[in-house]
C-alpha positions in Angstrom: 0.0 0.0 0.0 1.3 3.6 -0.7 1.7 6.8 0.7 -1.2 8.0 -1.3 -3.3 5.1 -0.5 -3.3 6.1 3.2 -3.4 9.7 2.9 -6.3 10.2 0.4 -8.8 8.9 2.8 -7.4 10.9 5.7 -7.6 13.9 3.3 -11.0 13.3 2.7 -12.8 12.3 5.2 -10.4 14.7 7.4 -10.6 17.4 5.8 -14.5 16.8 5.3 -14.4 17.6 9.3 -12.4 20.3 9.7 -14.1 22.3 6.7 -17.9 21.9 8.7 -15.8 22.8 11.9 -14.3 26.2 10.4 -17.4 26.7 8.4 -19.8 26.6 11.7 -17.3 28.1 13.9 -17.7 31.3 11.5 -20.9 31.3 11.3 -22.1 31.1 14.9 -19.6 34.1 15.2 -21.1 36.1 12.8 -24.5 35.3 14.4 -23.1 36.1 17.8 -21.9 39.8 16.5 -25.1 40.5 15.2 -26.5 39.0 18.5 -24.4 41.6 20.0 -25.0 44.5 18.2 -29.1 44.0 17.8 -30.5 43.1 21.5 -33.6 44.2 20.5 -34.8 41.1 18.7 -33.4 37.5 19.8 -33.5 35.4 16.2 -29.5 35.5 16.6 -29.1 34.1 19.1 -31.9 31.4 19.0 -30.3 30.4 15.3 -27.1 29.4 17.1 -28.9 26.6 18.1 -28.8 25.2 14.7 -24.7 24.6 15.0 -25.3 20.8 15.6 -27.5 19.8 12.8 -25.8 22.5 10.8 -22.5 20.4 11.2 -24.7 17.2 10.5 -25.8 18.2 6.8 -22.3 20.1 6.3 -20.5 17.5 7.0 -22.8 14.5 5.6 -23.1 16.6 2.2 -18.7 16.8 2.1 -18.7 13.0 2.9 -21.3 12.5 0.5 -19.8 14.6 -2.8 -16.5 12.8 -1.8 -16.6 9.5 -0.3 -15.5 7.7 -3.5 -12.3 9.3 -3.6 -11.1 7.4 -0.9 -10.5 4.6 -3.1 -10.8 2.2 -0.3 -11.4 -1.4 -0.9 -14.5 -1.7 1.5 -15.8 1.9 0.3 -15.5 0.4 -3.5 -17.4 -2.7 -2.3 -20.4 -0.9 -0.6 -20.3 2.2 -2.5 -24.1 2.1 -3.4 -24.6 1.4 0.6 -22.4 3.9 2.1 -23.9 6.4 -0.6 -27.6 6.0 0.4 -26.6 6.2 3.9 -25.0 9.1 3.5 -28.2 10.8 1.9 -30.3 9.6 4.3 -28.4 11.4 7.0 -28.6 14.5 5.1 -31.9 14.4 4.3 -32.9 13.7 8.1 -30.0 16.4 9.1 -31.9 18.9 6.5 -35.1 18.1 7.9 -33.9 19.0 11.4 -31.7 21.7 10.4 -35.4 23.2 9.1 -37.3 22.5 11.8 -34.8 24.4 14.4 -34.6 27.4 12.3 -38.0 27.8 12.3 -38.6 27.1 16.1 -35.8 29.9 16.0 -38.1 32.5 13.7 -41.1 31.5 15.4 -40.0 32.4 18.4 -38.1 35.4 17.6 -41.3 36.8 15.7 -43.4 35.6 19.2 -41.1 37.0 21.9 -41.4 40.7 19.8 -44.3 41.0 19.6 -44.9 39.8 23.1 -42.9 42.7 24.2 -44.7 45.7 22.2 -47.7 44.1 22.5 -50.0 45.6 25.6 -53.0 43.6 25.0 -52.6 40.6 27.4 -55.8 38.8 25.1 -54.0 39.2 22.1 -50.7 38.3 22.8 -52.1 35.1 24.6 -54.1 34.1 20.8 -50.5 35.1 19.0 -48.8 32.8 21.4 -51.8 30.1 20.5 -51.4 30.8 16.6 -47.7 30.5 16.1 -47.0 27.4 18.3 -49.9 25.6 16.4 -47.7 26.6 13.2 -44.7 25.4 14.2 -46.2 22.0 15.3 -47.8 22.0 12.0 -44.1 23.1 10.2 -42.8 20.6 11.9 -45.4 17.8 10.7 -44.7 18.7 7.4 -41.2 18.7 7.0 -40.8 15.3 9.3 -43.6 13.9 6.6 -41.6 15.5 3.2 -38.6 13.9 5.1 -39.6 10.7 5.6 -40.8 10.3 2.3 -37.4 11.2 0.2 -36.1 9.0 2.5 -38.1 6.5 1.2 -37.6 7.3 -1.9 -34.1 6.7 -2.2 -35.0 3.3 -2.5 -35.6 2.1 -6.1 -38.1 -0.8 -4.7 -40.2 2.0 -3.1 -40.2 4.2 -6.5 -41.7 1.2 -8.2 -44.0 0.6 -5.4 -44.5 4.8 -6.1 -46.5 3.6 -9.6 -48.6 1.1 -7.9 -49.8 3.3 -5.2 -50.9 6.4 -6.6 -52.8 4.3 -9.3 -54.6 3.2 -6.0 -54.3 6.5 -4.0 -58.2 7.4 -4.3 -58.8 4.5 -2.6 -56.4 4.3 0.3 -57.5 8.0 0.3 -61.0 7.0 1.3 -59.8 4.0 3.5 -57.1 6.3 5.4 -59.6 8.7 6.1 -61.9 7.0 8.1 -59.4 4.7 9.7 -57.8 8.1 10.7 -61.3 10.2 11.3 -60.9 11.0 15.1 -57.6 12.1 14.0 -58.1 14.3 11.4 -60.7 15.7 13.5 -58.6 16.4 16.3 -56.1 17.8 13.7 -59.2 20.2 12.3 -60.0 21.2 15.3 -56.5 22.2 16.7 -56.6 24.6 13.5 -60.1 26.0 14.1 -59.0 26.6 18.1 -55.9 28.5 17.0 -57.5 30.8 14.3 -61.2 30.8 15.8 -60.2 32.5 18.7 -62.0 30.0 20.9 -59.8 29.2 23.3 -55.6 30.6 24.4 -53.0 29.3 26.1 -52.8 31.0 29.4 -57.2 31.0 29.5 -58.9 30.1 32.7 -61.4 28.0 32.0 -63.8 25.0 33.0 -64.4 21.8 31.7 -66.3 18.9 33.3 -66.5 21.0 36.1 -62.6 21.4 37.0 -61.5 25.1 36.5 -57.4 25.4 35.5 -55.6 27.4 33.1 -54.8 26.1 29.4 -51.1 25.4 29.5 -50.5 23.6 26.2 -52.6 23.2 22.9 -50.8 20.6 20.1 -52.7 19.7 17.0 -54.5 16.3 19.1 -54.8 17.2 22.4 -55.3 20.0 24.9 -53.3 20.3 28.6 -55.6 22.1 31.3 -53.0 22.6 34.7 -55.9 22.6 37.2 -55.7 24.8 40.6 -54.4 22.1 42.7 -51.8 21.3 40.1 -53.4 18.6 38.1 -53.0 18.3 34.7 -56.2 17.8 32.7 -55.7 16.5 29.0 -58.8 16.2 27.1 -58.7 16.4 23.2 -59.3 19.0 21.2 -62.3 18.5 19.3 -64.1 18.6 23.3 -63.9 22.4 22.5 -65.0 22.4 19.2 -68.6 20.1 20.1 -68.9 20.8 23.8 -69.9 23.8 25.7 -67.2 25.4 28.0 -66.5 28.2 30.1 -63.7 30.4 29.6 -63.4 33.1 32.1 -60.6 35.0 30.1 -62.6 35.3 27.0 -62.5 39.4 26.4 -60.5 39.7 29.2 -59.2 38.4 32.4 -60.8 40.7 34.8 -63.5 38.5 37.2 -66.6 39.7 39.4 -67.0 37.2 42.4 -69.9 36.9 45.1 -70.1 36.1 48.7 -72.9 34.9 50.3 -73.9 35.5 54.1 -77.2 34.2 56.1 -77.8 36.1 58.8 -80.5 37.2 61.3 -83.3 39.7 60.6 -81.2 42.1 63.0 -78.0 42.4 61.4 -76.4 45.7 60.5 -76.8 45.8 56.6 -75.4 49.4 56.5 -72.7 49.0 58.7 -71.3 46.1 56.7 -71.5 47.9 53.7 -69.3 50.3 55.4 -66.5 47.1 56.8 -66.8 45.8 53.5 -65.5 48.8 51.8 -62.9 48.8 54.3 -62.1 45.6 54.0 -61.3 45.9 50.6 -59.4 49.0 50.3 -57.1 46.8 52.5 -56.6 44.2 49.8 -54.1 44.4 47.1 -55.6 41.9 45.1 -59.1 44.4 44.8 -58.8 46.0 41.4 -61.0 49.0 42.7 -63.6 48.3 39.8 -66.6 47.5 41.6 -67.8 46.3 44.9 -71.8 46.1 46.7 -73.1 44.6 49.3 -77.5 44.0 49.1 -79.9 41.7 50.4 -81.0 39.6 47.5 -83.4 37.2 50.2 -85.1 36.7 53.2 -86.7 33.2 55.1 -88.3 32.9 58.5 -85.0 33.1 59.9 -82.8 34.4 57.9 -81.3 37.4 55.5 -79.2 36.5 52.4 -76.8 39.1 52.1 -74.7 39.2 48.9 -71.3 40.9 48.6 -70.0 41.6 45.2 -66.1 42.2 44.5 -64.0 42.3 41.7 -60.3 41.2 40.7 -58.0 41.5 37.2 -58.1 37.3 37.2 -59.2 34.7 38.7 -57.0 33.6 40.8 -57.1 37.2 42.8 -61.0 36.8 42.5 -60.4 33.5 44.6 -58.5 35.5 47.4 -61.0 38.8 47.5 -63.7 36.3 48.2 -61.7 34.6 51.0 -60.5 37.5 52.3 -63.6 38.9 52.4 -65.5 36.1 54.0 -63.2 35.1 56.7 -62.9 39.0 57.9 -66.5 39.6 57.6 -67.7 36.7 59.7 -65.0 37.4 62.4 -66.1 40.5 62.4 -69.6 39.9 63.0 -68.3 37.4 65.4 -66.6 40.0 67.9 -68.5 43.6 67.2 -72.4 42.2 65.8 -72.8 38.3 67.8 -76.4 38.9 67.5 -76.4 39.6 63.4 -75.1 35.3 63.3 -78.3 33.0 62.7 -79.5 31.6 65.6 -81.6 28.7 65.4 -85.1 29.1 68.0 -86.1 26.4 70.2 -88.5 25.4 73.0 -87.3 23.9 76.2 -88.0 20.2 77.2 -90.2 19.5 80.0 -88.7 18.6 83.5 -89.2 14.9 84.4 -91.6 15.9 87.4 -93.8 17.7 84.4 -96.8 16.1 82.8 -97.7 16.4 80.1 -101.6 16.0 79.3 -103.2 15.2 75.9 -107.0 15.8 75.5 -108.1 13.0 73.8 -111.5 14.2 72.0 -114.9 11.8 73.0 -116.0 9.9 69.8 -119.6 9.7 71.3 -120.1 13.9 71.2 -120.7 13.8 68.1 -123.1 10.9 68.0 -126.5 12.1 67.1 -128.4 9.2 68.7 -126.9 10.5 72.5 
């Protein structure tokens, strides 16, 4: 074996590495000048996250333009082999290479406008919007992906013929095998660009109140109050009826509900109530009354109303408000509490004597 025998694969497959080495190493340089010198928007410095798979296609592309220069025995021998590998890495490198720059521009484009935007509603629907797209993006180019992989192969290019002479038929088929899919998949579309429902949205479903934390093209994530996580799919907000408390806004009215006596001081806890709240920082200051909305026999219903900018501040006015009142009534009003009347028992030296009526008074023969 010669000096050039040993050398020309070292050379290429060598020099295939330190090319994609200097090549990246300028590039995420460049990208961290212009980082540098433009703070105001991040898409530098997310697209230094594509280094690795940008060294992947670099590299796999070199290898693949040159491999047969090694004039190896084994690389002469599996040529066609060690050529189709080669492409498959690339393409799947590609593919990934596609997907992280977009994740980078998706974000980029999200985390600006996040930052000018001022409406809290609207940046929650961008948010939705764009991280449906990317998941669709992503479908996409792993789909396109997977089938050049396939293609590569000359048994699935004949098998190309045979299908799409069939395709209207596996069309039909695939569709209603995959119909709760495709719904789902629908539906993730109509909930990103109908508005109906945002990630960060208080809602309710089935009775459980949480806040939307993730939305994917199947399924929906609900992280309840006591830190559950909820995952229903997504055509159950397309067909069902839910509540969504941050629908045109986040801001909440809440009511609390006291049954007193007939004697308690309605004007006076209008006046601790105000007080009350003026000492909460989670009152928003929009709103508050207190009314009687019923009375019983025994008891008043008094209603307080408050208000909050969410609903999780709504949840502490309403406590707040509760536990102070009652203790106040407690301490200052004990008689405004409902009190329950009853009628003392009779001492055991007591009789007690039932007149029993005479059936023969009314007897017309006596």
């Amino acid at each position: 074996m010669s000096l050039e025998d040993v050398l020309r694969p070292i050379v290429v497959i060598g020099g295939s590495i330190v090319v994609t080495l200097i090549v990246v190493w300028l590039i995420d340089r460049t990208l961290h000048r212009i980082d540098t010198r433009h703070p105001e928007t991040p898409l530098w410095g997310l697209l230094r996250r594509c280094r690795i798979p940008l060294q992947v296609v670099l590299c796999s592309a070199l290898l693949r333009g040159a491999y047969d220069q090694t004039r190896l025995a084994i690389v002469e021998d599996h040529a066609v082999g060690i050529g189709r590998t080669l492409t498959l890495v690339l393409i799947a490198a590609t593919a990934w290479l596609a997907i992280r720059a977009a994740a980078a521009i998706v974000e980029s484009s999200y985390s600006r406008y996040a930052t000018r935007g001022h409406d809290a509603a609207r940046v929650r629907r961008v948010r939705t919007q764009v991280t449906v797209i990317q998941r669709v993006v992503t479908a996409v180019l792993v789909v396109v992906a997977a089938a050049s992989m396939l293609l590569t192969f000359p048994e699935m290019r004949a098998l190309g013929t045979s299908v799409l002479a069939s395709a209207g038929l596996i069309g039909v088929v695939a569709g209603v095998a995959a119909q709760s899919t495709l719904g789902n998949l629908f539906a993730g579309l109509q909930i990103a660009f109908g508005d109906m429902v945002r990630i960060g949205d208080t809602v309710v479903v089935n009775g459980q109140w949480g806040t939307v934390e993730e939305i994917t093209l199947t399924f929906l994530s609900v992280r309840t109050w006591d830190e559950r996580r909820i995952t229903m799919p997504v055509s159950y907000f397309t067909s069902k009826p839910f509540e969504n408390w941050s629908r045109g806004g986040s801001q909440m009215t809440g009511a609390v509900f006291f049954h007193l006596d007939h004697s308690a001081p309605v004007e006076k806890m209008r006046q601790r109530l105000h007080e009350i709240l003026q000492e909460s920082p989670e009152w928003d200051g929009r709103s508050w009354s207190l009314v009687v909305t019923d009375t019983t026999p025994s008891t008043i219903v008094v209603r307080a109303l408050v208000t909050a900018r969410d609903a999780d501040h709504i949840w502490t006015v309403r406590c707040q408000v509760r536990e102070r009142m009652i203790e106040w009534l407690r301490t200052e009003h004990a008689y405004a509490l409902p009190r329950i009347a009853t009628a003392p028992a009779p001492s055991a030296h007591e009789t007690l004597h039932v007149v029993r009526p005479d059936p023969r008074a009314d007897d017309p023969d006596r």
